[in-house]
Backbone as CSV, one residue per row, in Angstrom:
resi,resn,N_x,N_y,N_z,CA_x,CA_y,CA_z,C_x,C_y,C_z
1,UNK,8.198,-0.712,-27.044,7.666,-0.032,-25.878,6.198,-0.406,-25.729
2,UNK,5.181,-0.650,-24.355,5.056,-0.977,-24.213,3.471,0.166,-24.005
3,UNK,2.517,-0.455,-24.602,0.947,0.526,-24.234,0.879,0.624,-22.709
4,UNK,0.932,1.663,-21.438,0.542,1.277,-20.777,-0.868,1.322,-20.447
5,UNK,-1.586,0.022,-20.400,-3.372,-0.153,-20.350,-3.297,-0.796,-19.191
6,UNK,-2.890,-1.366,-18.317,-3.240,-2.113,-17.271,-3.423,-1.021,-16.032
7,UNK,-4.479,-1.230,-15.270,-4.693,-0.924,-14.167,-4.568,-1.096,-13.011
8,UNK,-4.163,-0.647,-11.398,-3.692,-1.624,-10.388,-4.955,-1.515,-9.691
9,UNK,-5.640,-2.661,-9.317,-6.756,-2.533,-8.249,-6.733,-2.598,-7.187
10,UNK,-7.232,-1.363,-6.260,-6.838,-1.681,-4.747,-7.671,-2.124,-4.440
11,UNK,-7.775,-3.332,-3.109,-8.846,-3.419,-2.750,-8.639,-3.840,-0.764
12,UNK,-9.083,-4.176,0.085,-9.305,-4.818,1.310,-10.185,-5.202,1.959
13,UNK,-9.958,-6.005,2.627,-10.722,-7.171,3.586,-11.207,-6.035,4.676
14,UNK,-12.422,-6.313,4.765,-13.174,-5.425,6.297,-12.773,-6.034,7.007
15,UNK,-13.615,-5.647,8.177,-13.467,-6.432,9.446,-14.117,-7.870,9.203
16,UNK,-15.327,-8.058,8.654,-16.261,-9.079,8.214,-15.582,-9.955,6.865
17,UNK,-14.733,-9.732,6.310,-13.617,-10.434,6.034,-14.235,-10.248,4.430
18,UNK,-15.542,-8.905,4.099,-15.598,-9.184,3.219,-14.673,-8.004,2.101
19,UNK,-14.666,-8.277,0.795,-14.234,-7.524,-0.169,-14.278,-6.370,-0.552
20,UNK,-13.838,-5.298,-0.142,-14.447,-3.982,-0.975,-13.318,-3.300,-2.050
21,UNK,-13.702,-2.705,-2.817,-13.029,-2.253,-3.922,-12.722,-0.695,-3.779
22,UNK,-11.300,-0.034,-3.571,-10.977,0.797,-3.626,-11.443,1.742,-4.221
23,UNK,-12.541,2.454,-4.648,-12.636,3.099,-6.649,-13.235,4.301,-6.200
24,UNK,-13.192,5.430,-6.784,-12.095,5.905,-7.117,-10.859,6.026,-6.539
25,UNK,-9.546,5.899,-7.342,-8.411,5.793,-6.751,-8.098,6.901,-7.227
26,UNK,-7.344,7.633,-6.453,-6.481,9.221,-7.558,-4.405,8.514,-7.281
27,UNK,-4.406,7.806,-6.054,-2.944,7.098,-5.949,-3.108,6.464,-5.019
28,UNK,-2.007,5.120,-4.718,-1.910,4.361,-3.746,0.255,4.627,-4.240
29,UNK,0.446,5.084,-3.066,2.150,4.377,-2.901,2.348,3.924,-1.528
30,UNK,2.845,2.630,-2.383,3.468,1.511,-1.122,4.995,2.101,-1.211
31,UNK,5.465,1.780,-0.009,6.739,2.292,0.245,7.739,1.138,1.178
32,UNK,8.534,0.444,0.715,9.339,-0.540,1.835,10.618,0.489,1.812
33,UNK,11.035,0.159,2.816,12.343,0.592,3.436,13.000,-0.217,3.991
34,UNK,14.228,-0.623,3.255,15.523,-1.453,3.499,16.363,-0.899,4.465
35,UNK,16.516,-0.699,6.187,16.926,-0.024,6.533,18.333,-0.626,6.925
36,UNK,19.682,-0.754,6.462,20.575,-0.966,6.441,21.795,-0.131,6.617
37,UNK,23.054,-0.535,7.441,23.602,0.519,7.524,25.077,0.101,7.977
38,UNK,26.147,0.224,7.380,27.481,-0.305,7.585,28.109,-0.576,8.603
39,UNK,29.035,-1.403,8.999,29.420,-1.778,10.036,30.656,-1.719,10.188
40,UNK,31.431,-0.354,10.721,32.513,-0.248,10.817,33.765,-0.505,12.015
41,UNK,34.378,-0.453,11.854,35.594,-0.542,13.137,37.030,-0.053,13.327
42,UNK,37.394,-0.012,14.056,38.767,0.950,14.621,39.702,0.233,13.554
43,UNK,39.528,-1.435,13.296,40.634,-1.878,12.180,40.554,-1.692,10.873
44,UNK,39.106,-1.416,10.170,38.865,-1.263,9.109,37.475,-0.477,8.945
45,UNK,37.104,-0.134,7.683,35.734,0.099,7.250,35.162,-0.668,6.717
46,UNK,33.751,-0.922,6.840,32.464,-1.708,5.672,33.130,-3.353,5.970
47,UNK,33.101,-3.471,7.635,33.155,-5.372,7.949,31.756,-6.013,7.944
48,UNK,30.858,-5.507,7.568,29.970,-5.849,8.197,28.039,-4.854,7.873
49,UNK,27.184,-5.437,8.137,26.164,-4.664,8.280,25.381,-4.869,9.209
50,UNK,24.763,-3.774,9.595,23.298,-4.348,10.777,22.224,-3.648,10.057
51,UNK,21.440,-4.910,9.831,20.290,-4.940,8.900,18.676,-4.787,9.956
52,UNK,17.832,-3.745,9.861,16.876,-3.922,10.531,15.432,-3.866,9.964
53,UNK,14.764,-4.191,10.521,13.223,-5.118,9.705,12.784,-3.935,8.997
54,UNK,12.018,-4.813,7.930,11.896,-3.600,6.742,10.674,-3.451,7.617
55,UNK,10.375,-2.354,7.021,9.141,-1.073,7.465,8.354,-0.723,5.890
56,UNK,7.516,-1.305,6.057,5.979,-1.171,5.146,5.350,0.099,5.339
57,UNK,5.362,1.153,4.569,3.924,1.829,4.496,3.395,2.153,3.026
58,UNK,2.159,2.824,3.656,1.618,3.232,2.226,0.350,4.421,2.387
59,UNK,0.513,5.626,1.384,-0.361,6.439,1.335,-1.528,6.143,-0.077
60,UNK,-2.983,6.561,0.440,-3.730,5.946,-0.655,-4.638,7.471,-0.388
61,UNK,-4.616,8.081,-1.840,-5.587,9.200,-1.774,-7.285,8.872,-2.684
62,UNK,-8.526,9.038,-2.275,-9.475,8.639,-2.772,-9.852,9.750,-2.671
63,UNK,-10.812,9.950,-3.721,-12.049,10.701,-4.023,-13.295,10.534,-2.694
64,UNK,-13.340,11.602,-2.157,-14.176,11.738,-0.904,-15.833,11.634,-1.593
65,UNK,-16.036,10.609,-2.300,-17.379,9.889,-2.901,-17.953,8.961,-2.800
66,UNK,-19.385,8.888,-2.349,-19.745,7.285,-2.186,-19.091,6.894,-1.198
67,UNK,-19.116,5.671,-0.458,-18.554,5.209,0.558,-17.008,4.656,1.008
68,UNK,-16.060,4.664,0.163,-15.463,4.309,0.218,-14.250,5.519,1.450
69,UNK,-14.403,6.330,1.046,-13.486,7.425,2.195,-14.239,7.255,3.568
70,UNK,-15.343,7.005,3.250,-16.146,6.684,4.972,-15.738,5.027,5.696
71,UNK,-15.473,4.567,4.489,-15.469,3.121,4.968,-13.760,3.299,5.998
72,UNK,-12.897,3.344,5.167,-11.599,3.870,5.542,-11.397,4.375,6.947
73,UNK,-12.202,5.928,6.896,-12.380,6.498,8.212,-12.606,5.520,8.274
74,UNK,-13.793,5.031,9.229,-14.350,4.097,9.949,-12.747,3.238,10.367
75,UNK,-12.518,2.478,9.546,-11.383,1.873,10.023,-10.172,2.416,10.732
76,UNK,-9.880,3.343,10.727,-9.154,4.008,11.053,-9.627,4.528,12.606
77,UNK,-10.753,4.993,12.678,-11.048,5.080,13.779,-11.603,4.183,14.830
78,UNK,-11.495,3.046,14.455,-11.383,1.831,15.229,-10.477,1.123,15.634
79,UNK,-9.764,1.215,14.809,-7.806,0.891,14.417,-8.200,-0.612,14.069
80,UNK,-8.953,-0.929,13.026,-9.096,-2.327,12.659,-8.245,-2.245,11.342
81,UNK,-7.626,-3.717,11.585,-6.839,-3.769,11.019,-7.561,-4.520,9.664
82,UNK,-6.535,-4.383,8.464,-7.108,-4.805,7.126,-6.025,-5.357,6.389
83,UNK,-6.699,-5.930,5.135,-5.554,-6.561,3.617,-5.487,-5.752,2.492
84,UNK,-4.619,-4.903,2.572,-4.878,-4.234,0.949,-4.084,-4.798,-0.540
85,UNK,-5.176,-5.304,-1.053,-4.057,-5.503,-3.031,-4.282,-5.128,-3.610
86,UNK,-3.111,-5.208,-4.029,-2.916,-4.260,-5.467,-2.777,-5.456,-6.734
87,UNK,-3.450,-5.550,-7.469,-3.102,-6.664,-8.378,-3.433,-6.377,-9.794
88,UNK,-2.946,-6.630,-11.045,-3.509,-6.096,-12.127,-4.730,-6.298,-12.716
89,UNK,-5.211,-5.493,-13.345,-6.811,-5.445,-14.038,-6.484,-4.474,-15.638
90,UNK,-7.142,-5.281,-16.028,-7.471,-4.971,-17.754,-6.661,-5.601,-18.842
91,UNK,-6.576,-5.007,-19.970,-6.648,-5.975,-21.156,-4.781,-6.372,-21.195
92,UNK,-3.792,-5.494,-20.923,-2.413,-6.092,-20.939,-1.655,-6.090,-19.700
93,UNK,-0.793,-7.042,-19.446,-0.549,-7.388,-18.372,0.945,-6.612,-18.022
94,UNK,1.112,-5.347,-17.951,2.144,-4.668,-18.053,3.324,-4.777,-16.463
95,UNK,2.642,-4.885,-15.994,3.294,-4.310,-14.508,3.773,-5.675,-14.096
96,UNK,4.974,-5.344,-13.520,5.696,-5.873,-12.566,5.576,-6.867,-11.893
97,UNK,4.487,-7.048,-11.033,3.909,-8.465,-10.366,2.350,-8.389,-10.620
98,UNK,2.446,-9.967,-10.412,1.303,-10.254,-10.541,0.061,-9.861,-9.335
99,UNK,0.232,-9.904,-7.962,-0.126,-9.617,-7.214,0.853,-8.987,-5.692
100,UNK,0.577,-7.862,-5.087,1.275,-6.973,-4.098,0.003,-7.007,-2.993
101,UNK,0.282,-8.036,-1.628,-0.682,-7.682,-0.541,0.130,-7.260,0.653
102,UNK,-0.236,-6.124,1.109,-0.145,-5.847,2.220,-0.981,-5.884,3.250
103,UNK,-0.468,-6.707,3.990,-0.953,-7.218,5.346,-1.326,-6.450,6.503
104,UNK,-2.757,-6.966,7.411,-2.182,-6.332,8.639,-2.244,-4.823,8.824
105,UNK,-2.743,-4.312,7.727,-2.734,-2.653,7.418,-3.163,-1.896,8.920
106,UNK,-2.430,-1.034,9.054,-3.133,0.131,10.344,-3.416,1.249,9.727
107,UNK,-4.287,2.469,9.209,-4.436,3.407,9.517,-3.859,4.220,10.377
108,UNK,-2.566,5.236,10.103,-1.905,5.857,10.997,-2.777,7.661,11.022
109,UNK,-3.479,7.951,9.832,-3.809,9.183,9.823,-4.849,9.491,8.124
110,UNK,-5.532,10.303,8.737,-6.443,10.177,7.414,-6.395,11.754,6.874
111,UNK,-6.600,12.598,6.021,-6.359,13.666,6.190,-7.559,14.314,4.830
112,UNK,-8.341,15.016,5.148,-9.594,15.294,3.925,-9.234,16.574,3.583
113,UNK,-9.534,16.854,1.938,-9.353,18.094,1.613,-10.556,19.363,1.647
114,UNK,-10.620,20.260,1.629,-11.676,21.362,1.933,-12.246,20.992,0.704
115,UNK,-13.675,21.215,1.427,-14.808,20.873,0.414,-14.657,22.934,-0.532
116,UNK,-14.928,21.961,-2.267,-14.735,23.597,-2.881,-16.214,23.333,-3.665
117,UNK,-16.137,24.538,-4.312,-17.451,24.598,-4.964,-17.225,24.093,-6.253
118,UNK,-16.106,23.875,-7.018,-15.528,22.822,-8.071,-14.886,21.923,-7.744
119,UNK,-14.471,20.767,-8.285,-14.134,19.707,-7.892,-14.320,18.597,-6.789
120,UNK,-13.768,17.258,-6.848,-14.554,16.562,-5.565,-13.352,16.496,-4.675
121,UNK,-13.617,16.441,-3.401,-12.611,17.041,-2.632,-12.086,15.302,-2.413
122,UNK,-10.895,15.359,-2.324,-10.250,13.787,-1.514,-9.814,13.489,0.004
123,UNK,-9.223,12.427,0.353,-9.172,12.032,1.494,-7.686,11.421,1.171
124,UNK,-6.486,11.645,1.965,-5.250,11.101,1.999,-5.480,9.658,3.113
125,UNK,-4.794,8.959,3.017,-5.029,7.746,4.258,-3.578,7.273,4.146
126,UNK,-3.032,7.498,5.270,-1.590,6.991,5.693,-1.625,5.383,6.490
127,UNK,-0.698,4.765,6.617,-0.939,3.761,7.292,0.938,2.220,7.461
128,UNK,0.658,1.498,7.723,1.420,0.812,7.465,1.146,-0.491,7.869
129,UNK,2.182,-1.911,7.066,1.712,-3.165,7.296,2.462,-3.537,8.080
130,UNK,2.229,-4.920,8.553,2.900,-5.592,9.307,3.486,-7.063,8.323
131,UNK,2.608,-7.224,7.439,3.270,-7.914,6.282,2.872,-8.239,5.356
132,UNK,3.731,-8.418,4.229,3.803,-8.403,2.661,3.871,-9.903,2.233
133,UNK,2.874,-10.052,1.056,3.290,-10.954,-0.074,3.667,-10.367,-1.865
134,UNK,5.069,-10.587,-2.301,4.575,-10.081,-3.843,4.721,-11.409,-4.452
135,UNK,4.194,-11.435,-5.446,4.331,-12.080,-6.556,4.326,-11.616,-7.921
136,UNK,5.759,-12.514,-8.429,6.625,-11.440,-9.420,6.031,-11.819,-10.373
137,UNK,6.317,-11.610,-12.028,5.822,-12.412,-12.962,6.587,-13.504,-13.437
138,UNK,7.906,-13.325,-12.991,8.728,-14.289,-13.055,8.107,-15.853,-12.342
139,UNK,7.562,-15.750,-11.189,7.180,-16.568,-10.492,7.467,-17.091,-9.119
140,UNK,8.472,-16.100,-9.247,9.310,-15.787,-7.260,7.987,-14.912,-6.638
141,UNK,7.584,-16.019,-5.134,6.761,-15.081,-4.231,7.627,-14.713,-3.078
142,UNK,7.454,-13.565,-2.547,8.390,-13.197,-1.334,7.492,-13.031,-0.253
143,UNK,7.627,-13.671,0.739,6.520,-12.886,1.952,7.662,-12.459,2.863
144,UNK,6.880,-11.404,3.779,7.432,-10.505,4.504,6.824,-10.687,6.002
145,UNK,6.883,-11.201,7.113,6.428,-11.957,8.365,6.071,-10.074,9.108
């Protein structure tokens, strides 16, 4: 079994195409949806499927600190679009692929928590891509148009 030490780094492309680093992260889930669904008929059942385009999203909750929940807003309220990856960082290389980008990102909704007199309050950010690259460790890349 396996230490888990590796970290996933989020990060995306501004508008200015430059780099910024997600940090603090409290979660990022990406979510695809295979939306598929059987294809039946008066002569039989399951002839068939109608398969329709997968659907990308992803919720990313940050620590409402430093710039990074402002940067977000901002995007969001521009509706500029962005690159978010997820790719591994630190000493063992545990996870799954080597690199996860989602493309094309929109900001669908941002949502901040009440400021308290303990703790630092966060920021939810909903959104979805228009398209995916993974790369496995195996060495299969998949892109997603």
């Amino acid at each position: 079994m396996a230490d888990w030490k590796t970290r996933l780094a989020v990060s995306y492309k501004d508008e200015d195409k430059n780099t910024v680093n997600v940090t603090p992260i409290d979660s990022f889930t990406p979510t695809l949806a295979f939306a598929t669904e059987p294809l039946h008929s008066l002569e039989a059942t399951h002839i068939g499927a109608v398969v329709s385009p997968i659907t990308m999203t992803f919720s990313m909750t940050v620590k409402a600190m430093g710039d990074v929940a402002g940067k977000l807003t901002a995007l969001a309220m521009r509706g500029k679009r962005f690159d978010v990856t997820l790719q591994e960082s630190g000493e063992d290389n545990d996870w799954s692929f080597k690199s996860l980008v989602m493309a094309n990102c929109i900001i669908t909704s941002a949502a901040p928590t009440n400021a308290t007199l303990t703790g630092v309050p966060t920021a939810t950010f909903s959104g979805f891509a228009l398209g995916a690259t993974a790369d496995t460790k195996s060495g299969a890349k998949v892109d997603i148009p």
